[in-house]
N, C-alpha and C positions, 0 to 999 in steps of 0.2 A: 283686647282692651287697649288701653291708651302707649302701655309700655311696648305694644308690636306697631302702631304706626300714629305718625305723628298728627294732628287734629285739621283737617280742612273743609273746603266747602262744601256742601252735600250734592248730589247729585239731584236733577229735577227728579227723576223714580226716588230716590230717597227722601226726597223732603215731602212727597205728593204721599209715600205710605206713613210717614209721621205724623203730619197733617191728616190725614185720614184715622188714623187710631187717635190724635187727640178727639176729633171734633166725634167719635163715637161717644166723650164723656163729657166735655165743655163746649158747647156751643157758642164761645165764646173763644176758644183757641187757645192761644198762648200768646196772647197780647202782649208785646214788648221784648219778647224774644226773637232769637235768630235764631237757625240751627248748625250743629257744623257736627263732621261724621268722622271716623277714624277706622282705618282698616280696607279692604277690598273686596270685591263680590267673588273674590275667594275664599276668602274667611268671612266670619259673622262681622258685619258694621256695627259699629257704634256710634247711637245718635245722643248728641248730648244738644240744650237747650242752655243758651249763650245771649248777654247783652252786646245790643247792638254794636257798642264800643269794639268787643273782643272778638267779634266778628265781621270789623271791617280791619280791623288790626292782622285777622287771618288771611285776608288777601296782601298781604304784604309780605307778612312770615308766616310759619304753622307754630302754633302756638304747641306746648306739651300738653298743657293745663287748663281748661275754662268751664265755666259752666256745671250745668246739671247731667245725669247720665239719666236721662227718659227711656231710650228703649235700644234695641237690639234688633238686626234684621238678618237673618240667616236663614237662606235654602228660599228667599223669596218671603218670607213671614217675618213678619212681625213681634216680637215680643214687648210689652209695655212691663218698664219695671217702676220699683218705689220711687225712684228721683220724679216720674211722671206723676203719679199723686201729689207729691210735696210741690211740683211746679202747678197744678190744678185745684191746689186746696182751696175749695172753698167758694170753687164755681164749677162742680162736677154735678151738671141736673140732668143727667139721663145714662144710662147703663150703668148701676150700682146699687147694691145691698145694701140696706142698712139692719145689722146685725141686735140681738137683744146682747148684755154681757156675758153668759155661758158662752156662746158663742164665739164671739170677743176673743175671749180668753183661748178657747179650742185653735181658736182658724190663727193666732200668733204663735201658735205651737204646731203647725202646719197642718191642720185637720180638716174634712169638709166640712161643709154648714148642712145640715138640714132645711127644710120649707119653715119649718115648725120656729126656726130660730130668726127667722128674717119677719122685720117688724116693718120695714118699707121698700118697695123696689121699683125700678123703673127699669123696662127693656131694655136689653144690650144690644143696638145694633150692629154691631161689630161679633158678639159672640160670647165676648169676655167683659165680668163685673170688674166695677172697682168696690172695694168690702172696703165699710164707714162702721164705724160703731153709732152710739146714738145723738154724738154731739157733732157729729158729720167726718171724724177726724179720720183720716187714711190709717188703712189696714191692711190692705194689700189688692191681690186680683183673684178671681175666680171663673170657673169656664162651666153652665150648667152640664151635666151629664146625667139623663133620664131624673130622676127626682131630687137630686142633690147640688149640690154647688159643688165642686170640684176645684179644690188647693190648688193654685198656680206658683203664687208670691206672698210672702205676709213679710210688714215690719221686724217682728221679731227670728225672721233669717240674719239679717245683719247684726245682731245682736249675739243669736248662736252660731253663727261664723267666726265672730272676731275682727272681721273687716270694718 
C-alpha cells in the first residue's frame, strides 16, 4: 500500500491493464482522471485514480497521498476494488448485476448471489461483475462460478474491517 512506496507515475503495462478493467464496466472510462501507481512489480501495485492537478504535481515530487485506490495488480492480474465503483458511479452499463434486496443484504455480508436474486444483468467482459442494488448504487464485485456469482469484494468489508 501507500505506507511501503511513495505515489508515482504508472507505467504504460500499468495504466493499459487499468484502462482495460475500467472500460470492461464504463465505456466511458474515467474521464478527468489520471492515474498514478505505488509500489513495484515485486510487490502488488497500487493504482489509484487522481486529478490531473495531483498528477502533474507527481512529476515533480511523489506525492504520499492523492486520489482514489481503484485497483491492485499483483502476479500480472488485476484486482478492481470499491474506490473503482465509487469513481464509476453512475456510468457502469456493461458487466454488472443488479441485485433484488435479499440479496443486497447477503452479498454486503460477503455471500454469493444466486441467478434467482439478480433482477438485471449485462456480460462481463472482463470476467468479473460489479454488484448494484436496484437504485444502481455500488455493492461491490463478483466473478460467475458455474451457476452462482461468486463473492470477490462488497462495501460492507470496510465497514467490518474498521478501515
Amino acid at each position: 500500500m501507500q505506507d511501503k512506496a511513495a505515489l508515482r507515475r504508472c507505467t504504460d503495462r500499468e495504466q493499459d491493464m487499468a484502462r482495460s478493467a475500467v472500460m470492461c464496466h464504463a465505456t466511458r472510462g474515467l474521464v478527468g482522471l489520471d492515474l498514478l501507481c505505488a509500489g513495484s512489480g515485486e510487490d502488488c501495485i497500487e493504482v489509484f485514480a487522481v486529478e490531473p492537478s495531483a498528477s502533474a504535481e507527481a512529476s515533480q515530487r511523489a506525492p504520499f497521498l492523492a486520489g482514489v485506490h481503484i485497483a491492485r495488480i499483483c502476479r500480472g492480474r488485476i484486482e478492481p476494488l470499491m474506490g473503482l465503483l465509487s469513481a464509476l458511479w453512475g456510468y457502469v452499463d456493461r458487466g454488472y448485476l443488479i441485485v433484488d434486496e435479499r440479496a443486497e443484504a447477503l452479498f454486503l455480508y460477503g455471500r454469493d448471489i444466486f441467478p434467482k436474486s439478480v433482477i438485471r444483468y449485462s456480460r462481463a467482459p472482463c470476467g468479473v461483475y460489479a454488484v448494484l442494488n436496484r437504485r444502481w448504487e455500488p455493492l461491490g464485485w463478483a466473478t460467475r462460478q458455474g451457476h452462482i456469482y461468486k463473492h470477490l469484494l462488497d462495501a460492507g468489508w470496510y465497514l467490518r474491517s474498521g478501515l
